[in-house]
Every structure is written in C-alpha cells, then in structure tokens.
N, C-alpha and C positions, 0 to 999 in steps of 0.2 A: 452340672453347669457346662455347655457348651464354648468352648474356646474359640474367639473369631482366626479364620486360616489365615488373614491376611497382619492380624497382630501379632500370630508366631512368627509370621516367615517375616515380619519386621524384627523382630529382636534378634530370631537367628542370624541376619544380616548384619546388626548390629554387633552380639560379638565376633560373628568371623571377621568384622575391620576393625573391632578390637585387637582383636588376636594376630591380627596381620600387621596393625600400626607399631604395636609392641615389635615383634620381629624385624618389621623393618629398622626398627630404633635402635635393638638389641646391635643388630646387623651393623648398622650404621658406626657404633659408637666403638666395635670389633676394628673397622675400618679404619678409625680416626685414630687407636690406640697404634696399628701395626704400621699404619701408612708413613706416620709423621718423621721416624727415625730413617726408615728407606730415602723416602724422597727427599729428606732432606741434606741426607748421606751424598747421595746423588745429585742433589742440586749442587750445594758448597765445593764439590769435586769439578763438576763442568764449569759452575761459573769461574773457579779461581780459574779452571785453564783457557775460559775464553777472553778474562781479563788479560792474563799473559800474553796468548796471541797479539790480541790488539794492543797491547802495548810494544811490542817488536815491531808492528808496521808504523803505529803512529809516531813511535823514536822518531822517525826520519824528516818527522815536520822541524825538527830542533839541530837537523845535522848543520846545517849552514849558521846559523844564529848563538844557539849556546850549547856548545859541544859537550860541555861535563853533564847538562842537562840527557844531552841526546843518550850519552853514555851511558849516565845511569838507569834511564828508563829501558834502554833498549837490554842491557845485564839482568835487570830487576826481570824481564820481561821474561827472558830465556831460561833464566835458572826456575823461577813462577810456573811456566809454562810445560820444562821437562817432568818437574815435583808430578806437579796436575796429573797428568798424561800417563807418567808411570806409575802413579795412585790409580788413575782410573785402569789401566793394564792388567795389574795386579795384583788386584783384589776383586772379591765377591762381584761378578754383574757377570749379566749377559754375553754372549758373544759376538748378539748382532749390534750392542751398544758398544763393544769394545772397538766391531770394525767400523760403525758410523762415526764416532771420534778419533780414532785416525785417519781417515775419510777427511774430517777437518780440518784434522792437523794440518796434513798434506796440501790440499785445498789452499790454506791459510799462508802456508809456505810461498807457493804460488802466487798468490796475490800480492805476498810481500817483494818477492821477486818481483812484480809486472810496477808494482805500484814506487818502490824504493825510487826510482830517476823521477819520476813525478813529484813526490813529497820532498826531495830532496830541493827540485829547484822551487819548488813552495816556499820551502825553507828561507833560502835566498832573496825572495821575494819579497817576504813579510819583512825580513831585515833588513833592503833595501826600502821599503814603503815609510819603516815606522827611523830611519837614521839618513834619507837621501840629503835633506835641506845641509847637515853636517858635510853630507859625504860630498855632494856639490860644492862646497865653500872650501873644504880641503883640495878639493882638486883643480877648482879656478887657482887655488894660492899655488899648489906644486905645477901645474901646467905652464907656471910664466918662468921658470926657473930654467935655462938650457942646459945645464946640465945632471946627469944622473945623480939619484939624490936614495939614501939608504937612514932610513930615523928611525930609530929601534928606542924603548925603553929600557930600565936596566932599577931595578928593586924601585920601582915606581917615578923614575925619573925619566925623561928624554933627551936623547941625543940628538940635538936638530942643526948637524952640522949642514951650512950650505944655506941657512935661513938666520936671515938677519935679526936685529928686536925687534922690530915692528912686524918680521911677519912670524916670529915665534911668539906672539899678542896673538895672533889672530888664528893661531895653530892651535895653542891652548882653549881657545874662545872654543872653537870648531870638535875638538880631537872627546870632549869630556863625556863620558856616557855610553861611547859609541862602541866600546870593547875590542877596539885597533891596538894590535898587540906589536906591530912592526909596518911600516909602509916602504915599499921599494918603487922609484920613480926610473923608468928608463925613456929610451926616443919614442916606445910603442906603447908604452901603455902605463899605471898604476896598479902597484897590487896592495892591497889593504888586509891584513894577515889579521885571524879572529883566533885562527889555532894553529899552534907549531910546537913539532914534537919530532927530537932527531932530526930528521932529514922531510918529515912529513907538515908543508906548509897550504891551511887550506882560509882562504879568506875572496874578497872581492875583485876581481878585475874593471877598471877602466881603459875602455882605450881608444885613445885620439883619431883611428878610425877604424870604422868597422872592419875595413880589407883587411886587417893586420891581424882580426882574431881567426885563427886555424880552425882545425876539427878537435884540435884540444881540448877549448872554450866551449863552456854553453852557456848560451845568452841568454838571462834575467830582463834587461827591458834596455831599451838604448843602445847606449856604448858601454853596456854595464853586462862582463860576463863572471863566471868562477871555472 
C-alpha cells in the first residue's frame, strides 16, 4: 500500500508544531516561575523610592498652609526615599541599574531644588484663594485701627487688646477656621502668622501698599505677600 507524500509531510508538520507548541509552553511557564520574584523584587524597590521622591517635592505644595502637614510628608519622604535607594545600592542588581537610579535620584533632587520657590508660593495661594473672604474682613476690621495692634492666642483663647466688643464680634465671626496663630498690625502692613517656632514666624503678609513691600516679600496676588 502506497502512502500519499503529501499526507506524510502533513503529519510530519503536524508534530513538529506540536513539539514546538509544547516547548514553547514549557518555556513559557520556566519564564513565569523565575520572572515573577525578580521583577517584582525590583519593581516594590524603585516604586517605594519613586514614591519617596515625589513625596519631598510635592511637601512644598503644604509649606504655606499646613506646616505639620508639609513636615510630615516631606520626613516621611526622605527617610522613604534613603531605605529605597540604599536597598536598591546594596543589593543583588545590575550596575547599570544601580547607576540609572542615582541618575534619578540626583535628577530628582534637582527638580526639587528648581521646583521648591514655585510650590511653595502655590502654597500660599491655594491658602489665600480657599480663606481670602475671612482674611479680607480681618483686615478692613484691623486697617481702621491707627494704632499698632499685636492679638496673639494663648491655650485657645485671644488677646484682642486695642478692639473694642463689637469688633472682637466680628474678629471671632472672621478669625474661625482660618489657622491664624498670632496677627501683628503695624503703619505697613499685616502679618497673619500660620507657623511660629522660637524665633521662626511664617504666615501672610498684607500690605496698605505695594511700595512698602521690599525684596523680602514675595507676592501672592494683590497686596497680599509672605
């Protein structure tokens, strides 16, 4: 009985991609066993340290507004970011992965640098946009006052020496929410204090006019600097 050539070299065809689909499968399934611990070793290291970074630049959107916020994020960020960095340093990898992630680093650093006076007076912005209507109504109230005026809290109470009861009414109305920790009233200007520590007081300036703010000041919007 004669065998047709073209019904062999069909079957032979047949299992060599048999034989090939298996290997490739073998292959495959080698891959997914050795791959998953690697890369994933490797991913959880770079992302926690790219979390870290961007959590150091973006602290600075919080420096003006809520300081303990900024604090903690930007601490969290740095101790985060060294772990990372000296995990991936020192241990098992590459060494042209060790130098593209310092690379980063550095880079990263950079950016925080260029970017920090940017985000910062962001900062100030957003805190000014989402407490103006407040901070306007405090300062028409202290602006009529001629003389120099220092209202300081003290375990949650105020000292509003210099403002009568009707306009310590309208101080409380204005002052609630706003996170004003001390306000000092002089001939130039208003400062509305959000953070003070020691000798280190960082909060809002107003002032009655622009020519009186220095190179000190940097201006937020109006007559409104820090």
């Amino acid at each position: 009985m004669q065998t047709d050539p073209l019904t062999a070299n069909s079957r032979h065809f047949l299992r060599v991609s048999a034989q090939m689909h298996n290997l490739d499968k073998q292959k495959t399934a080698q891959i997914r066993q050795t791959l998953p611990a690697t890369m994933t070793n490797m991913k959880i290291k770079h992302f926690i340290l790219t979390i870290g970074l961007l959590s150091v630049i973006l602290s600075f959107l919080f420096f003006g507004r809520q300081q303990s916020t900024y604090s903690t994020i930007l601490v969290s960020g740095l101790l985060i970011s060294i772990a990372a960095y000296l995990t991936i340093v020192f241990t098992n990898g590459s060494k042209k992965s060790k130098i593209i992630w310092t690379s980063i680093v550095l880079v990263s650093a950079l950016i925080q640098y260029l970017t920090e006076p940017v985000l910062i007076n962001k900062s100030y912005k957003i805190y000014l946009s989402t407490q103006k209507d407040k901070l306007e109504n405090l300062t028409s109230l202290l602006k009529s006052k001629s003389s120099d005026l220092s209202l300081y809290q003290d375990s949650g109470s105020w000292f509003l020496d210099g403002l009568d009861d009707s306009e310590q009414k309208q101080f409380y109305k204005h002052i609630t929410d706003t996170d004003i920790l001390y306000i000092r009233k002089t001939n130039k200007n208003i400062f509305f204090v959000l953070f003070s520590s020691i000798d280190i007081n960082l909060g809002v300036y107003y002032f009655f006019d622009n020519k009186l703010a220095d190179n000190h000041y940097t201006k937020i919007a109006d007559n409104w600097y820090y």
